[in-house]
C-alpha positions as CSV (number, residue, x, y, z in Angstrom):
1,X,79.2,65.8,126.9
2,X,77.7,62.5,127.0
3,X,78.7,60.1,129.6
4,X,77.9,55.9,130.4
5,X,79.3,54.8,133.5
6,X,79.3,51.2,134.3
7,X,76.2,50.1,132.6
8,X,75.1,46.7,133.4
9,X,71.8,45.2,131.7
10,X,70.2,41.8,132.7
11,X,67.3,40.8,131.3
12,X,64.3,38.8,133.5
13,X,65.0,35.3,133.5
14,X,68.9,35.7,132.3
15,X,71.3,35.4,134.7
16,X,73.8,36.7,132.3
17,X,73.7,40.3,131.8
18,X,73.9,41.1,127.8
19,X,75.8,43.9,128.8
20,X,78.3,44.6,131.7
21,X,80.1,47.6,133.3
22,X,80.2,49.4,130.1
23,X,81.9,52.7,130.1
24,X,82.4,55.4,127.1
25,X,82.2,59.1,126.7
26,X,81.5,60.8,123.8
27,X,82.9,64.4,123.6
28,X,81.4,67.5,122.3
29,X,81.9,67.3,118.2
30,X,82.3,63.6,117.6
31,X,81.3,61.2,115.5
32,X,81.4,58.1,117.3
33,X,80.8,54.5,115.7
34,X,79.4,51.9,118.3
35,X,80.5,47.9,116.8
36,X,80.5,44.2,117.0
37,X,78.6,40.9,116.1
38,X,75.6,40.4,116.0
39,X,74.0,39.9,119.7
40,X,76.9,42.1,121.3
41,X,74.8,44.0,123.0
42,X,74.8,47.1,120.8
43,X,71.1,47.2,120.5
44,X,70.8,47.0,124.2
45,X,73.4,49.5,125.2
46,X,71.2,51.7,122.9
47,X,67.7,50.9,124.3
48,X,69.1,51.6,128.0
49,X,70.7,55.1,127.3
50,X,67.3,56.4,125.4
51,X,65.3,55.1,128.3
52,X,63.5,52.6,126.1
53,X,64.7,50.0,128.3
54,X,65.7,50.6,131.8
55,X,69.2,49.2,133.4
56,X,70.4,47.5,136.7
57,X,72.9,49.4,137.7
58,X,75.1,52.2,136.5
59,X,74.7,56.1,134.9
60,X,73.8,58.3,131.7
61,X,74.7,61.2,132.0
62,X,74.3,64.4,129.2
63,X,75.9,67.8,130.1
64,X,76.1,66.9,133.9
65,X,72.3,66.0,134.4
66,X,71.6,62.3,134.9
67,X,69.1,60.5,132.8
68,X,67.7,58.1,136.3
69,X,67.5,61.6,138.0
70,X,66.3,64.0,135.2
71,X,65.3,61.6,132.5
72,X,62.5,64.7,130.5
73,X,65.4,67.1,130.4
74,X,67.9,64.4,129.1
75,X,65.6,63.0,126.7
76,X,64.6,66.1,125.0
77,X,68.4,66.7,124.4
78,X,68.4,63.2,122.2
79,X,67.3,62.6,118.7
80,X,66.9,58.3,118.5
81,X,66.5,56.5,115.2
82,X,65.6,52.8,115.8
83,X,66.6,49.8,114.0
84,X,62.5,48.7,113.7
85,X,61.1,52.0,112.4
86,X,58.6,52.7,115.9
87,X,55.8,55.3,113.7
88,X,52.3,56.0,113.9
89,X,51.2,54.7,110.3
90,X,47.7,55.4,110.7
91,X,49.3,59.3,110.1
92,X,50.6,61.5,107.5
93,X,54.3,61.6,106.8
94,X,53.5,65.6,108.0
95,X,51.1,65.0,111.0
96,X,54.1,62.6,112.3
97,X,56.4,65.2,112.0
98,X,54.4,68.2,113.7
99,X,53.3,65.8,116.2
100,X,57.1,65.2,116.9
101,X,57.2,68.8,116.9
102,X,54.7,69.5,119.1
103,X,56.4,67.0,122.1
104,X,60.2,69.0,121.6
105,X,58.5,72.6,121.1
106,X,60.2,73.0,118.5
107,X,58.7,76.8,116.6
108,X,56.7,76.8,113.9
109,X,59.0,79.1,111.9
110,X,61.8,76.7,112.7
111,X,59.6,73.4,112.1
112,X,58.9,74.7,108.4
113,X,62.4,76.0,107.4
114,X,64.1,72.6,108.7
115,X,61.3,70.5,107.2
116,X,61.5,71.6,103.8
117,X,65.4,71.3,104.3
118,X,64.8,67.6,105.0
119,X,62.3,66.5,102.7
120,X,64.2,68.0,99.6
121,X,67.4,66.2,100.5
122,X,65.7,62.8,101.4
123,X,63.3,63.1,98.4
124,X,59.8,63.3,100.3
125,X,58.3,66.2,99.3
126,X,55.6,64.9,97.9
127,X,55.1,61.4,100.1
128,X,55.2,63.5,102.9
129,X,51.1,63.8,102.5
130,X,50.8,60.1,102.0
131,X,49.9,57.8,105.2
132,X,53.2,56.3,106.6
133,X,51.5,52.9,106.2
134,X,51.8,53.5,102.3
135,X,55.5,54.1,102.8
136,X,58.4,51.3,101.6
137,X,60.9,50.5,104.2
138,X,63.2,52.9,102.9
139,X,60.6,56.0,102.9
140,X,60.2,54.8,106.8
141,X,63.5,55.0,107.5
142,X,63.8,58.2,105.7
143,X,60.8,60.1,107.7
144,X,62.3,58.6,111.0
145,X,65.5,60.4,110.7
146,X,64.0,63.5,109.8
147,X,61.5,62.9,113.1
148,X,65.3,62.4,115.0
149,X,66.8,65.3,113.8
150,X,63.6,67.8,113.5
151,X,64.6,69.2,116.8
152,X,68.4,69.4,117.2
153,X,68.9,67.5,119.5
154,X,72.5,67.9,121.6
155,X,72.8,63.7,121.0
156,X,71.5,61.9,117.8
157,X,71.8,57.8,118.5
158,X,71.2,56.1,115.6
159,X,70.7,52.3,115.9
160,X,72.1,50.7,111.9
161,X,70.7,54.0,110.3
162,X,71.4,52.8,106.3
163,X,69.6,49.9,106.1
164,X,67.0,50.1,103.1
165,X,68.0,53.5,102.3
166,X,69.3,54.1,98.6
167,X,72.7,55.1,97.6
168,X,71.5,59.1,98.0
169,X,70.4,58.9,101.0
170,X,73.2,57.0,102.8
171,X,75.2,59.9,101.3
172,X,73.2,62.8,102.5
173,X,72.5,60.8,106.3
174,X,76.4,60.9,106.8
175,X,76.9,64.6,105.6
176,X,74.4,65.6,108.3
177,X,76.0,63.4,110.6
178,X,79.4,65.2,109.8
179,X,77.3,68.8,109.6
180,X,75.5,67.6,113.5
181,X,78.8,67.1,115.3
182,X,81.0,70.1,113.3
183,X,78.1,72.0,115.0
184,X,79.3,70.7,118.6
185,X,76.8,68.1,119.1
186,X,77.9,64.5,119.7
187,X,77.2,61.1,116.9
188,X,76.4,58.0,118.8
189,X,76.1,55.1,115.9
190,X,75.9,51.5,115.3
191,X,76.8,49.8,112.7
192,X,77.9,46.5,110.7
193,X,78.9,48.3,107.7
194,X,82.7,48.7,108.3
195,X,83.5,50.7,105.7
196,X,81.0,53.5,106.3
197,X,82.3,53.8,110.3
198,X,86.1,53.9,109.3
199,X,85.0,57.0,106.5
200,X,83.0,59.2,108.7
201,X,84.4,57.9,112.8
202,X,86.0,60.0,115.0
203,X,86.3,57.4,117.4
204,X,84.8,54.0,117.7
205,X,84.3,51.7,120.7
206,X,84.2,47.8,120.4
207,X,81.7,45.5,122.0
208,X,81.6,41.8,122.4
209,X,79.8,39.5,124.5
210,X,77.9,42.4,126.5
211,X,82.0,43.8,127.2
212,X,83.5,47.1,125.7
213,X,86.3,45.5,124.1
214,X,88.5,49.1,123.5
215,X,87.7,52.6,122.7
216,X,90.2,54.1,119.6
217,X,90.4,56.2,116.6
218,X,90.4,54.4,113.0
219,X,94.1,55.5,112.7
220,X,95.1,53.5,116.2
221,X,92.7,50.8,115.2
222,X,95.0,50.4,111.9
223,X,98.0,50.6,113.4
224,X,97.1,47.7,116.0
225,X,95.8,45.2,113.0
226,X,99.3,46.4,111.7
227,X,101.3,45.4,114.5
């Protein structure tokens, strides 16, 4: 379903690109964890396939339609939450969310019935009203996965998705991960939290130094530390 062929990214005034001829599918219902150290390049590899960023040279490509030729129709496949929480705080949690609405045309009678699904499981029924610049951190990065998933989107990316969120949360975030791809989307996911990935991965790819290390499933991962 979703494809990255050969992405390279240099930054201006780096020689050195912080990531190089990086290649990876994800399939149709999968769950796939995206690791390595700090400064790896996951970050970037995420910026350049939702088009925050753009890339030197290589491909994205969803369903057969590229994201350099068609990058609107791509883009409204793809639910993103950031690392840095990118929201309108001088908003409602609510006016955030129907504006979010409004850009993927998602129906009103859809908007309400997955909205009050959301807010019940991630506790923000009432906060909801409240101005986002009231919110904690963890409220934040609550609202911005319900803004990611509002939609259904054929891709959700999610750049190190349970930091600040309590205990609850983290729990219900992975069962709608699990719930997104059983439905035959795709899970594209960093993270740092090892433990998490080998629970809830399919597959995971390995990055270092701006390099995919190796693509594998927890169970072939194991058996190589093993051997």
């Amino acid at each position: 379903m979703f494809q990255i062929n050969n992405l390279t990214k240099i930054y201006a005034g780096s020689s050195k690109p912080s990531v190089e001829n990086l290649s990876l599918e994800i399939n149709d219902g999968e769950i796939f964890g995206f690791i390595g150290p700090n400064g790896a390049g996951k970050s970037t590899t995420i910026k350049c396939i939702t088009s925050i960023i753009g890339f030197n040279e290589g491909s994205v490509v969803l369903d057969g339609v590229s994201l350099k030729e068609n990058p609107n129709a791509v883009k409204s496949q793809i639910g993103y939450v950031s690392d840095d929480h990118v929201l309108y705080e001088g908003l409602t949690g609510i006016e955030y969310i129907n504006f979010i609405c409004d850009v993927f045309n998602v129906p009103s009678a859809l908007r309400e019935e997955r909205l009050n699904k959301y807010l019940e499981m991630f506790s923000l029924d009432q906060a909801v009203k409240n101005q986002i610049s009231s919110y904690s951190h963890g409220m934040k990065q609550k609202l911005n996965i319900i803004g990611a998933l509002i939609h259904e989107p054929k891709v959700w990316i999610l750049d190190e998705p349970m930091t600040g969120l309590d205990p609850k949360s983290a729990y219900n975030l992975k069962t709608l991960m699990r719930e997104h791809a059983d439905k035959g989307n795709c899970v594209f996911f960093s993270s740092h939290v090892l433990d998490v990935v080998e629970k809830i991965c399919d597959r995971i790819g390995i990055i270092d130094d701006g390099h995919l290390i190796t693509t594998c499933t927890i169970s072939q991962l194991k058996d190589r530390n093993r051997d």
